[in-house]
DSSP file (Angstrom, degrees, kcal/mol; ACC not computed):
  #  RESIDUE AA STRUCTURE BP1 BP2  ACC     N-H-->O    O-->H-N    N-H-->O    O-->H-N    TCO  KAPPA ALPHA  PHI   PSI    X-CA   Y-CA   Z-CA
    1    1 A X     >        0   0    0      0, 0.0     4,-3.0     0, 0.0     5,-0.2   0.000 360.0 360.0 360.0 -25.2   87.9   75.4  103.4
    2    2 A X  H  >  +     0   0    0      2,-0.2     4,-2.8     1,-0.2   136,-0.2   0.822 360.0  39.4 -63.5 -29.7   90.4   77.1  101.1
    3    3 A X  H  > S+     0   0    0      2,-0.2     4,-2.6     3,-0.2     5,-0.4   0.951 105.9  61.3 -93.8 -49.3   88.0   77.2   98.4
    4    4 A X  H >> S+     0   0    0      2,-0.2     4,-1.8     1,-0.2     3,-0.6   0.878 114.5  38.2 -19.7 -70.7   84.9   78.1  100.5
    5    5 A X  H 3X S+     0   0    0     -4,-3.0     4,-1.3     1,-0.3     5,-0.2   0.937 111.9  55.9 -58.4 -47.2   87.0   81.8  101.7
    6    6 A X  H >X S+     0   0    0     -4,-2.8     4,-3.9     1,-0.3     3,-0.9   0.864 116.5  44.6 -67.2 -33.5   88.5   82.2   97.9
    7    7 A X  H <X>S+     0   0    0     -4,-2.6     4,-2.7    -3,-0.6     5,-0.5   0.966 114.7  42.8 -62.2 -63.0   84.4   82.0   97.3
    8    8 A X  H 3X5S+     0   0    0     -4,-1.8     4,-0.9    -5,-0.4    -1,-0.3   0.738 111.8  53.9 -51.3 -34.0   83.5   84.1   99.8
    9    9 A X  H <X5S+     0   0    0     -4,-1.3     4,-2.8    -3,-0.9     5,-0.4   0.872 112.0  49.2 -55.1 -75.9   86.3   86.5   99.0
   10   10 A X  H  X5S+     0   0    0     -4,-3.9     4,-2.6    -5,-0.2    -2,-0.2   0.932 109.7  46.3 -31.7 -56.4   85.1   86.6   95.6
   11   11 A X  H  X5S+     0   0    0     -4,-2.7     4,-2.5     2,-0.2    -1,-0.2   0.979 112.2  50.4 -64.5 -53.5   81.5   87.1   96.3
   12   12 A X  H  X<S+     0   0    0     -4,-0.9     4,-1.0    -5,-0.5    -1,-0.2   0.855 106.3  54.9 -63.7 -34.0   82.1   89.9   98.8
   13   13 A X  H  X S+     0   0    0     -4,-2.8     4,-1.1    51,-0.3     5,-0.4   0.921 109.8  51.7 -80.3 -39.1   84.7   92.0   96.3
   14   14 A X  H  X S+     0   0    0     -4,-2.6     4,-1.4    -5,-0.4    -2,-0.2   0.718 102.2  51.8 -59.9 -23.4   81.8   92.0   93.7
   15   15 A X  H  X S+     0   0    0     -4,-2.5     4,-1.9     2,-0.2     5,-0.2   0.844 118.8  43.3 -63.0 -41.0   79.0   93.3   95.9
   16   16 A X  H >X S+     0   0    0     -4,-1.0     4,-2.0     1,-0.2     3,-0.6   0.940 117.7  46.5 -79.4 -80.8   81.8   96.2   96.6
   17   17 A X  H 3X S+     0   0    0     -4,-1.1     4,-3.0     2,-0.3     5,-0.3   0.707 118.6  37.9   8.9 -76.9   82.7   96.3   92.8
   18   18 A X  H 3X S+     0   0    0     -4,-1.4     4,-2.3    -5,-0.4    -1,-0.2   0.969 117.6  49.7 -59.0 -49.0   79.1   96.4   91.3
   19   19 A X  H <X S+     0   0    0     -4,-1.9     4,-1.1    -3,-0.6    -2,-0.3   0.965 112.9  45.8 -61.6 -44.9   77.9   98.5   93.9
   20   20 A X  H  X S+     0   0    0     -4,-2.0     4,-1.2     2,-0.2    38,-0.3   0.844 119.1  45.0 -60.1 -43.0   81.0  101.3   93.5
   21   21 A X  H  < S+     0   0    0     -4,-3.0     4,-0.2     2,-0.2    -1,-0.2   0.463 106.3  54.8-126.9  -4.6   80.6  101.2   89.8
   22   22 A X  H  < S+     0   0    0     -4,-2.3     3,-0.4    -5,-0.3    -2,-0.2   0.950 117.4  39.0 -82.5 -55.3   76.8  101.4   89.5
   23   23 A X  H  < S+     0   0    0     -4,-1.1     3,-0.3     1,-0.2     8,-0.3   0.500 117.4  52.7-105.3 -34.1   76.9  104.7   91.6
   24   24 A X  S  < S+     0   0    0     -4,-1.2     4,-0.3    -5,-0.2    -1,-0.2   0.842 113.3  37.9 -49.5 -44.2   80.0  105.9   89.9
   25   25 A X  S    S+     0   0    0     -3,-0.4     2,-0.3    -4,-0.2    -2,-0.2   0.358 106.4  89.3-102.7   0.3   79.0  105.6   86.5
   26   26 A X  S    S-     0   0    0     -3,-0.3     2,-1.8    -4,-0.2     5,-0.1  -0.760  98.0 -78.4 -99.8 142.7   75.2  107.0   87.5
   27   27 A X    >   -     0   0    0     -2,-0.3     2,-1.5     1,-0.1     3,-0.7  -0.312  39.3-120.7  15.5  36.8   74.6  110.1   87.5
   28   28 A X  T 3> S+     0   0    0     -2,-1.8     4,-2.6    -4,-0.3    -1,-0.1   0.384 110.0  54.7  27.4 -69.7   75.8  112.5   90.6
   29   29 A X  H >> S+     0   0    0     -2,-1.5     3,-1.8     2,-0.2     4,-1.6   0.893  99.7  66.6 -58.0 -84.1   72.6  114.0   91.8
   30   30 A X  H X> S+     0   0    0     -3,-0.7     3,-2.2     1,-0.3     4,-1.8   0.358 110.2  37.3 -28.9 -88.2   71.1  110.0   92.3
   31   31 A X  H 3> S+     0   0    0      1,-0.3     4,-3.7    -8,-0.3    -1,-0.3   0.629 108.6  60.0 -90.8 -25.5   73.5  109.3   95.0
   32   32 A X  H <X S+     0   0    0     -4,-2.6     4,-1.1    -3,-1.8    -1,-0.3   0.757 108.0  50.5 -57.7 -24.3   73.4  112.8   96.6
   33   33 A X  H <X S+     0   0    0     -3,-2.2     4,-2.5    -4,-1.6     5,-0.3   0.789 108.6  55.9 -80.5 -41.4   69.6  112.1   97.2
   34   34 A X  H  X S+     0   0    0     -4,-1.8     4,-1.0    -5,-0.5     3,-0.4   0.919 108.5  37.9 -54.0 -54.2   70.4  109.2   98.5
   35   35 A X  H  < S+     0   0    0     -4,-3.7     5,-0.5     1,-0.2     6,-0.2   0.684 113.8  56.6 -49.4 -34.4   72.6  110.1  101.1
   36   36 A X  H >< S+     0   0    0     -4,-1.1     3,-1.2     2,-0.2    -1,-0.2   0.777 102.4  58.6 -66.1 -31.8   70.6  113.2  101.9
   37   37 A X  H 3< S+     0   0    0     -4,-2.5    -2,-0.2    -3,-0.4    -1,-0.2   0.948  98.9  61.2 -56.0 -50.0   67.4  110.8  102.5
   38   38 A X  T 3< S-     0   0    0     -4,-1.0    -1,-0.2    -5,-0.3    -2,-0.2   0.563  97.2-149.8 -37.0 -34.9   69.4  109.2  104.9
   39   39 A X    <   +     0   0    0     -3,-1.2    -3,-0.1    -4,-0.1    -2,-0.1   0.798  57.5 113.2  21.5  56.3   69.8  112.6  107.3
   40   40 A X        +     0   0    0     -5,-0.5     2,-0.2     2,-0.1    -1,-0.1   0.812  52.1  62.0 -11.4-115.4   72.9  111.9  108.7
   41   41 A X  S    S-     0   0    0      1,-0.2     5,-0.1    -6,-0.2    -1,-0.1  -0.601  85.2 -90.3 -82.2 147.5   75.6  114.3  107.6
   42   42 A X    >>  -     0   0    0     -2,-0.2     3,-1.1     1,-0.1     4,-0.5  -0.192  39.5-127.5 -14.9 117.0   76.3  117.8  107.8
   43   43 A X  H >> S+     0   0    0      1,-0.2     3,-1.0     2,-0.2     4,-0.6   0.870 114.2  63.4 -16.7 -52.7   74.7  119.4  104.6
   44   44 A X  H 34 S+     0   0    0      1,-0.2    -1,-0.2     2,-0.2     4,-0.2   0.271 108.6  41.1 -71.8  -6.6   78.0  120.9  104.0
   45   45 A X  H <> S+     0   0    0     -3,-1.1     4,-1.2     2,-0.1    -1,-0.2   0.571  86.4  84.1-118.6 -32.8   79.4  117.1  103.6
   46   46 A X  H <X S+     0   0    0     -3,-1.0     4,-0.6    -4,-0.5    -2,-0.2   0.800  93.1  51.4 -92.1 -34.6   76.8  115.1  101.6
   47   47 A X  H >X S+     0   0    0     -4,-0.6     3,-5.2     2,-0.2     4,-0.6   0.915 111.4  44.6 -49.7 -80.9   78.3  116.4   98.2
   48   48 A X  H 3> S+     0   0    0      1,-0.4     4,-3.5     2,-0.2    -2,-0.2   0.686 117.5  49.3 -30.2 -48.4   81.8  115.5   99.0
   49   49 A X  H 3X S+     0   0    0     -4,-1.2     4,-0.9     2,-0.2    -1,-0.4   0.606 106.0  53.2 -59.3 -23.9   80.4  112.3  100.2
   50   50 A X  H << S+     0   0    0     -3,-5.2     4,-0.4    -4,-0.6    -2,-0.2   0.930 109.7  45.9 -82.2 -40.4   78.4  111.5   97.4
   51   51 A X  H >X S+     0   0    0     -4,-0.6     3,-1.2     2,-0.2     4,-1.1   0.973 121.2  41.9 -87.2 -57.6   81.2  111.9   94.9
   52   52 A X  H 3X S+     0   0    0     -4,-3.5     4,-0.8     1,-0.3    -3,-0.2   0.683  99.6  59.5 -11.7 -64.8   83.7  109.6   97.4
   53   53 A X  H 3X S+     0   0    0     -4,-0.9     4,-1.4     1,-0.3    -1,-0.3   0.382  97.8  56.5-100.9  -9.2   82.4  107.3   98.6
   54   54 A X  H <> S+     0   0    0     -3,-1.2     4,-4.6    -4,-0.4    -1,-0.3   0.927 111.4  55.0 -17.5 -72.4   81.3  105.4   95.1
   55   55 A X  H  X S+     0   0    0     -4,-1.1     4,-2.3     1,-0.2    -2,-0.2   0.792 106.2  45.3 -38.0 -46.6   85.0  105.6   94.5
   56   56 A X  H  X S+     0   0    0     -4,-0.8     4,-2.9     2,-0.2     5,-0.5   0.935 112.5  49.3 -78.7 -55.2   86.2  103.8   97.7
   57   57 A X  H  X S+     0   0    0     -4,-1.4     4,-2.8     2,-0.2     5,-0.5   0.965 110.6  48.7 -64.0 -25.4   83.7  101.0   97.5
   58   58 A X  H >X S+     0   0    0     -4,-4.6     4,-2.7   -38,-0.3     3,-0.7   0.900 121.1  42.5 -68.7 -73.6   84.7  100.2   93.3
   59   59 A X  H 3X S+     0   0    0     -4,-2.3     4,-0.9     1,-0.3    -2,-0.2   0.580 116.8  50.9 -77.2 -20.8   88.7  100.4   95.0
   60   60 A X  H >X S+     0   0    0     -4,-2.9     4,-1.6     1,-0.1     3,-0.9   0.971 109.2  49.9 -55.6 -69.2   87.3   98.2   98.1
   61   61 A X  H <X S+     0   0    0     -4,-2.8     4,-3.1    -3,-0.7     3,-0.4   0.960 109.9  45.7 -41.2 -62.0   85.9   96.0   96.0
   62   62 A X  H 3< S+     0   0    0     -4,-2.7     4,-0.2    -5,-0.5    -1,-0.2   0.867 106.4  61.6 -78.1  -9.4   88.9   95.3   93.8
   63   63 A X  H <X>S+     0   0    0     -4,-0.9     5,-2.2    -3,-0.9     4,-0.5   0.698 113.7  27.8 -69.0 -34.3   91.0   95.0   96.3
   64   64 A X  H  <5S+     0   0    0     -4,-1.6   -51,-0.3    -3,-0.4    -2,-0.2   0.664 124.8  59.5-118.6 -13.7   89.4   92.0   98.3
   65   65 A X  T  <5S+     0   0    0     -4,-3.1    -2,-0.1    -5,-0.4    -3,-0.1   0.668 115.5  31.7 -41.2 -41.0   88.2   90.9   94.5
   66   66 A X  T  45S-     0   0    0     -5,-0.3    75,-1.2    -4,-0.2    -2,-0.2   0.711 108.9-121.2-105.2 -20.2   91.3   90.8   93.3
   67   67 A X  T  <5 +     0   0    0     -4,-0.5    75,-3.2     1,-0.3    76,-0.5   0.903  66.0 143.1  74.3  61.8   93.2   89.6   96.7
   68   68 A X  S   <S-     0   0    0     -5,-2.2    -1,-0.3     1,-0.3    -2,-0.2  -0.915  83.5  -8.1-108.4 124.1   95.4   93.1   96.3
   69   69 A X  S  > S-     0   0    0     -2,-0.4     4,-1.1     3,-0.1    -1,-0.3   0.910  87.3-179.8  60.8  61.0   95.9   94.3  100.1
   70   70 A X  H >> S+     0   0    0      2,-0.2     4,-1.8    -3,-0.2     3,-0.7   0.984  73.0  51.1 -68.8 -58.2   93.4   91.5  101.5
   71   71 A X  H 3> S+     0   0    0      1,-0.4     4,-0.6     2,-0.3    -1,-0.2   0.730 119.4  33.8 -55.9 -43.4   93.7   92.5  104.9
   72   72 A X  H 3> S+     0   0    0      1,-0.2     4,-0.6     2,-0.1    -1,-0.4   0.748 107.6  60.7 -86.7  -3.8   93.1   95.8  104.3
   73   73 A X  H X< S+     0   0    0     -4,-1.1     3,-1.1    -3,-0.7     4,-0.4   0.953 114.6  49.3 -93.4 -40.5   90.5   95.5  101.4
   74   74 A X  H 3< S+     0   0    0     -4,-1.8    -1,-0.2     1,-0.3    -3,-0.2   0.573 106.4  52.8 -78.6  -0.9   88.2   93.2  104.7
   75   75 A X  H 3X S+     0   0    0     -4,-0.6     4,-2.0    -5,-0.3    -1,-0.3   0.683 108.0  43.0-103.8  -2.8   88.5   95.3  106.8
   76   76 A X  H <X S+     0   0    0     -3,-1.1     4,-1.3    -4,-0.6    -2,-0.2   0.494 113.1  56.7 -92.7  -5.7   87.1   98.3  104.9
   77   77 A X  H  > S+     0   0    0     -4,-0.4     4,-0.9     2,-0.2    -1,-0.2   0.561 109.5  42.2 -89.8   5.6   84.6   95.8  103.8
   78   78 A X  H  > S+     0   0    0      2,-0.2     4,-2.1     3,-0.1     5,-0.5   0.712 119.6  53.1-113.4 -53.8   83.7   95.2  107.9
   79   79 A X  H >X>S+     0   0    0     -4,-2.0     4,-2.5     1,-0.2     3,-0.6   0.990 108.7  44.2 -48.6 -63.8   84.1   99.1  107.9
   80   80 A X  H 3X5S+     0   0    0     -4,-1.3     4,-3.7     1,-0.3    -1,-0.2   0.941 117.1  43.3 -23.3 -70.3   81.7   99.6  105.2
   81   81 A X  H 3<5S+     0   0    0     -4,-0.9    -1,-0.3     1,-0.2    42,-0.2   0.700 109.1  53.5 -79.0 -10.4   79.1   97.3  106.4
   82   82 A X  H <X5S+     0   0    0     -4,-2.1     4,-1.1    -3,-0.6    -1,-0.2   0.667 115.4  44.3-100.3 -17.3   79.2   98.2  110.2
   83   83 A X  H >X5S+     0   0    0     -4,-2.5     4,-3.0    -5,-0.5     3,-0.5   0.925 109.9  58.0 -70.3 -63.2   78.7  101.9  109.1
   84   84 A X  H 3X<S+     0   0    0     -4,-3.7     4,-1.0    -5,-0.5    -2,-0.2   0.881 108.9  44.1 -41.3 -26.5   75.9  100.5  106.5
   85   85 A X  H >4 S+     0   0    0      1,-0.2     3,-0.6     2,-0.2    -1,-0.3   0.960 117.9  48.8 -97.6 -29.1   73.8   99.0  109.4
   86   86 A X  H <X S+     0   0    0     -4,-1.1     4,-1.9    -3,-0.5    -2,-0.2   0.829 110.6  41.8 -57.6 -36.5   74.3  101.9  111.3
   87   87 A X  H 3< S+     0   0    0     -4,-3.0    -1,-0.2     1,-0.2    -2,-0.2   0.714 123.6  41.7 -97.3 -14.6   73.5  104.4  109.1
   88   88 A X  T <X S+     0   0    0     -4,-1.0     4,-0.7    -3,-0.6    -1,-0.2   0.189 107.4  67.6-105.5  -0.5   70.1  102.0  107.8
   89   89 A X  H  > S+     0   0    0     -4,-0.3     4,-2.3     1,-0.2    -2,-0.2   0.844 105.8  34.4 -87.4 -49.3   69.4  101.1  111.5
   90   90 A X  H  < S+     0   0    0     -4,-1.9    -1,-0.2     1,-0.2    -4,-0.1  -0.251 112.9  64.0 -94.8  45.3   68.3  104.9  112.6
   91   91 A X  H  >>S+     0   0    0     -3,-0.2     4,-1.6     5,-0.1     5,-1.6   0.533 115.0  28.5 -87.4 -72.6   66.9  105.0  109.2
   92   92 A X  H  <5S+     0   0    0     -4,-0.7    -2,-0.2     3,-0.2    -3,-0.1   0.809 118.6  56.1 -10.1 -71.3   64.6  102.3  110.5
   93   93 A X  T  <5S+     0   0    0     -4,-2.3    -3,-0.2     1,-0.2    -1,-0.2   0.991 115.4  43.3 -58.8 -77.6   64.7  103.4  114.2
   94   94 A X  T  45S-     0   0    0      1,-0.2    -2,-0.2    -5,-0.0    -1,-0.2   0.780 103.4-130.6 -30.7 -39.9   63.5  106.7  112.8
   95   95 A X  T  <5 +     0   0    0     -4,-1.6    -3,-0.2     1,-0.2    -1,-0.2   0.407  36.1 179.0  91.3 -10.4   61.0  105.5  110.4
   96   96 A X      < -     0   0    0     -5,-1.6     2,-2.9     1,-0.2    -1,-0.2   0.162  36.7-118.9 -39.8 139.5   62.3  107.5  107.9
   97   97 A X        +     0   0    0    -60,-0.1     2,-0.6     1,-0.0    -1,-0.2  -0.392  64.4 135.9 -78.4  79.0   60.0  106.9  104.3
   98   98 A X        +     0   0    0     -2,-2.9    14,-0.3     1,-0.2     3,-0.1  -0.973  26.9 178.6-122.5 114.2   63.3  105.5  102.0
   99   99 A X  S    S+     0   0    0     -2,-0.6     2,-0.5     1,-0.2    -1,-0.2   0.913  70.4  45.5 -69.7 -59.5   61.5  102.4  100.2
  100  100 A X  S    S-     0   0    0     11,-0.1    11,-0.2     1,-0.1    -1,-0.2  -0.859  78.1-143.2-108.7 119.3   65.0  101.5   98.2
  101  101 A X        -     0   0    0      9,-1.2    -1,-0.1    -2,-0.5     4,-0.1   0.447  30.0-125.3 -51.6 -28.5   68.4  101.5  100.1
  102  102 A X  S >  S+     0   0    0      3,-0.2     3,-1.5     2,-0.1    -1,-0.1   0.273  71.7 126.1  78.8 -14.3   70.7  103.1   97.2
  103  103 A X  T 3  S+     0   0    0      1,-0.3   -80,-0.1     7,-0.1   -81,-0.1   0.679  78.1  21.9 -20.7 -55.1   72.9  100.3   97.4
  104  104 A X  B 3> S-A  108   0A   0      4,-0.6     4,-1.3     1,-0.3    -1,-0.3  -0.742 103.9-134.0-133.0  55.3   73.1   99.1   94.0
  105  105 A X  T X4 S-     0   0    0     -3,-1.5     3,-0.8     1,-0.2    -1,-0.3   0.516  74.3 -22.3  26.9-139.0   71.9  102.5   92.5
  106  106 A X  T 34 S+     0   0    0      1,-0.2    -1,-0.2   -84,-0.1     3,-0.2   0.893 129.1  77.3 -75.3 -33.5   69.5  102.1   90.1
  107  107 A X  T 34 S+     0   0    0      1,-0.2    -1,-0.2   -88,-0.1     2,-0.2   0.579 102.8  14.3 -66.1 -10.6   70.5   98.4   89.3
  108  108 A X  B << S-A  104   0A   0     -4,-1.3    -4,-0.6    -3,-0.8     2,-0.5  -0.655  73.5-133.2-168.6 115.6   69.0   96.5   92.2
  109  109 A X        -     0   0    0     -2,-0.2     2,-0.3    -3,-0.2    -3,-0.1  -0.693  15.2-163.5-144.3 179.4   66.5   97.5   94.8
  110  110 A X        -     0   0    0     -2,-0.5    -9,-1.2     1,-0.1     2,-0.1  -0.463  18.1-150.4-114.1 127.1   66.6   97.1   98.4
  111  111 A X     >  -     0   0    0     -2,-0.3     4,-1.1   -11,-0.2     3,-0.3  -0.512  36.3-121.3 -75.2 163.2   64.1   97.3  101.1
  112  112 A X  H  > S+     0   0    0    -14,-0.3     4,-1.5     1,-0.2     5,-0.2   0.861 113.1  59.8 -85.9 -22.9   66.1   98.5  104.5
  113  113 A X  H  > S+     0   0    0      2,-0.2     4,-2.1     1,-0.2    -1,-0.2   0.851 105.3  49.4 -60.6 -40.2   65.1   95.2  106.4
  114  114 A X  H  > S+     0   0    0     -3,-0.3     4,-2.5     1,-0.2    -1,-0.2   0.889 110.4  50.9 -72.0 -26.7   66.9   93.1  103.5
  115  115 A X  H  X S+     0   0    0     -4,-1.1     4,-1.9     2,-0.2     5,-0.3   0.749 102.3  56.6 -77.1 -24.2   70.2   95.5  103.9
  116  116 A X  H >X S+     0   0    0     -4,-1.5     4,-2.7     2,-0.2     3,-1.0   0.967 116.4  39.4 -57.5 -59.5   70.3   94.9  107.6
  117  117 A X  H 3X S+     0   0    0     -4,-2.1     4,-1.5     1,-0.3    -2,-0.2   0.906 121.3  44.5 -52.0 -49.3   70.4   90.9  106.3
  118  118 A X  H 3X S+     0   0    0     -4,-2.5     4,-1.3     1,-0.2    -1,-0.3   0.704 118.6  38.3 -68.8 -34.9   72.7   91.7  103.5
  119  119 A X  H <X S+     0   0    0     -4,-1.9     4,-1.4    -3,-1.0    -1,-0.2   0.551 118.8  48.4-101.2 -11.5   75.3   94.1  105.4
  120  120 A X  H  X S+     0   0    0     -4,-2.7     4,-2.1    -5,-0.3     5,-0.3   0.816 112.6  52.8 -87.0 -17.2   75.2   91.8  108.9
  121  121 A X  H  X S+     0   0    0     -4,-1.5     4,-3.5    -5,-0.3    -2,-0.2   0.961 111.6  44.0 -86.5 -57.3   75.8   88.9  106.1
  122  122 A X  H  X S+     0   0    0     -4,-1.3     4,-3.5     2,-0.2     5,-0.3   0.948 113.1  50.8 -50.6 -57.1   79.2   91.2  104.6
  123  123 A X  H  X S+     0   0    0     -4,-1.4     4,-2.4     1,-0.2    -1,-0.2   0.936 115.3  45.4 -52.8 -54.7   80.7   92.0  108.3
  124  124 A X  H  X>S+     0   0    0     -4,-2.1     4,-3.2     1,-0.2     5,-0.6   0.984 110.3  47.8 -72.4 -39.1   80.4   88.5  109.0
  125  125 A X  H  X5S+     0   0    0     -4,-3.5     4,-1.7    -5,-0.3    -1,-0.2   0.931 115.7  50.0 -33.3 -55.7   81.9   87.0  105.6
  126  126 A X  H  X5S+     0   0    0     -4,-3.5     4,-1.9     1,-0.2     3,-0.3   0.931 106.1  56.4 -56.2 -42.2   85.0   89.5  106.0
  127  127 A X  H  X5S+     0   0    0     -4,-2.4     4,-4.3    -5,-0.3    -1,-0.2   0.951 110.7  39.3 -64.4 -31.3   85.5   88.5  109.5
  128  128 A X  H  X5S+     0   0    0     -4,-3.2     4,-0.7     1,-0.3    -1,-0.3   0.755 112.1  54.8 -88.1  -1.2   86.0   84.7  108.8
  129  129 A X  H ><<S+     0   0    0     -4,-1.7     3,-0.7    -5,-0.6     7,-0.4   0.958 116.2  41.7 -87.8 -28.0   88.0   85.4  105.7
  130  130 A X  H >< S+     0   0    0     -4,-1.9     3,-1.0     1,-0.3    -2,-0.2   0.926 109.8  59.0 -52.8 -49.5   90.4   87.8  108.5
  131  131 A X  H 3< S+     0   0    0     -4,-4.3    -1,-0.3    -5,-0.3    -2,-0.2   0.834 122.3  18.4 -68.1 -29.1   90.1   85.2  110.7
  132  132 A X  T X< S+     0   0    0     -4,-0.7     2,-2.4    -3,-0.7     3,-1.7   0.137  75.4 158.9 -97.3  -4.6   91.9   82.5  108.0
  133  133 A X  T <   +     0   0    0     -3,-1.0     4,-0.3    -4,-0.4    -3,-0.1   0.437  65.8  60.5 -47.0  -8.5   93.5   85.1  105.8
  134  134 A X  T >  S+     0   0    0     -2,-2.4     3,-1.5    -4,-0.2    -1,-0.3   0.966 111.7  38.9 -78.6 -66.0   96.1   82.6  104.5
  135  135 A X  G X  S+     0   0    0     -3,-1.7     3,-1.7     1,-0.3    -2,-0.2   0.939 114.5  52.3 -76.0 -47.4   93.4   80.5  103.1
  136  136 A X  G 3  S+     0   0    0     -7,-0.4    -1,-0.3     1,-0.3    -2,-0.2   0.501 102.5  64.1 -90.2  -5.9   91.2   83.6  101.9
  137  137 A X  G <  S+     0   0    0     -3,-1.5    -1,-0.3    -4,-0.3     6,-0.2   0.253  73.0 127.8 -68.7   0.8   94.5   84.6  100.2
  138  138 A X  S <  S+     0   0    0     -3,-1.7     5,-0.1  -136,-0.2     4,-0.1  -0.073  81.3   4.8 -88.6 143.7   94.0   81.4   98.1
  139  139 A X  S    S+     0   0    0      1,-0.1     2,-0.3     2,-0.1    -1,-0.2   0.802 107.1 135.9  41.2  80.1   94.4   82.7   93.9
  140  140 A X  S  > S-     0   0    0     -3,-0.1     4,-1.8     1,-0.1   -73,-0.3  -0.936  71.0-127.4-148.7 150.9   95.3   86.2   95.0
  141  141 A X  H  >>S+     0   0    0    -75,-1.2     4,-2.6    -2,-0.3     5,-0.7   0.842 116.1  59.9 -56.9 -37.9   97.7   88.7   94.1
  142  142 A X  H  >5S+     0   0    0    -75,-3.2     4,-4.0     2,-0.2    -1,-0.3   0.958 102.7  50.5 -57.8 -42.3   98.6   88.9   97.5
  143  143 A X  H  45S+     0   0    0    -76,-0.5    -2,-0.2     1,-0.2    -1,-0.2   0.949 114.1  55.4 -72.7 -33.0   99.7   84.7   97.4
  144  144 A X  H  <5S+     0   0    0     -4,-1.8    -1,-0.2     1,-0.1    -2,-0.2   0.799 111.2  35.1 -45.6 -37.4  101.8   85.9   94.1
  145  145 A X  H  <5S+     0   0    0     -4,-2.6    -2,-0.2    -3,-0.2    -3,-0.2   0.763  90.9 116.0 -91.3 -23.9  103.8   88.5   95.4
  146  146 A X     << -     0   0    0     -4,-4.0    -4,-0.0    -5,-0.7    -3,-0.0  -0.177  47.8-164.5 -56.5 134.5  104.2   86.6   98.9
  147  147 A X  S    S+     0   0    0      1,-0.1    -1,-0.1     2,-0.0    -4,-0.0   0.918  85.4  30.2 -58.9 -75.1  107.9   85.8   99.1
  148  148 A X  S    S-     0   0    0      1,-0.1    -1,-0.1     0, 0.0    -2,-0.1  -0.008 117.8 -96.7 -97.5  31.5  107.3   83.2  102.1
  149  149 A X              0   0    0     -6,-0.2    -3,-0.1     1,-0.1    -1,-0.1   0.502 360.0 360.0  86.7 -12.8  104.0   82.0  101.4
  150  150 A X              0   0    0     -8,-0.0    -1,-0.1    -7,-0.0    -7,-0.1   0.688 360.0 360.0-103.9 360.0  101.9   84.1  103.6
């Protein structure tokens, strides 16, 4: 089971990783349309947001990637994704026309029906690596610095 979470750990800081560092390293305007397709936020908000929130998902990502702050790096990925189905659920609910999700910027893209699978697929991974977090610690920085082994 130990190696199942470290996998699962793994896998889940690289979706954050790739996704944060495709949308970082793209272009400004490309994620501000996204987020404005979305109709949301404030006007007043969706810049500020645009530039963030790249940022937080590459530091999410390398956090539960790297097993740095595990506990908190799954629970911003459970944050992350229960906002992400919300915020692609009244996309849905709406009808709103966004063919491609923004996820993965330009690098991979996503119908909103698959991102429901893909972001109900992330909350759950993070919960059972929280629910074990000793095993999902398994090759992690965190399981280096621990003193006593937890």
């Amino acid at each position: 089971m130990n190696r199942v979470l470290f996998l699962v750990r793994v896998v889940l800081g690289l979706v954050f990783v790739v996704s944060g560092l495709e949308k970082a390293l793209s272009p400004y305007e490309n994620f501000l349309y996204v987020i404005q397709s979305y109709d949301v936020l404030p006007k007043t908000l969706e810049p500020g947001a645009a530039f963030l929130f790249p940022w937080c998902e590459l530091l999410t990502g390398l956090f539960v990637l790297l097993g740095l702050w595990t506990s908190v790096g799954l629970r911003m990925v459970m944050l992350f994704s229960t906002l992400f189905l919300g915020v692609v659920g009244q996309a849905i609910v709406r009808e709103l026309s966004i063919t491609d999700c923004g996820c993965f910027g330009s690098l991979v893209q996503l119908p909103l029906h698959a991102v429901i699978f893909l972001d109900a697929s992330l909350l759950i991974g993070a919960a059972v690596c929280l629910k074990d977090l000793k095993a999902a610690r398994r090759w992690s920085l965190d399981g280096l610095f621990a003193r006593d082994g937890k």
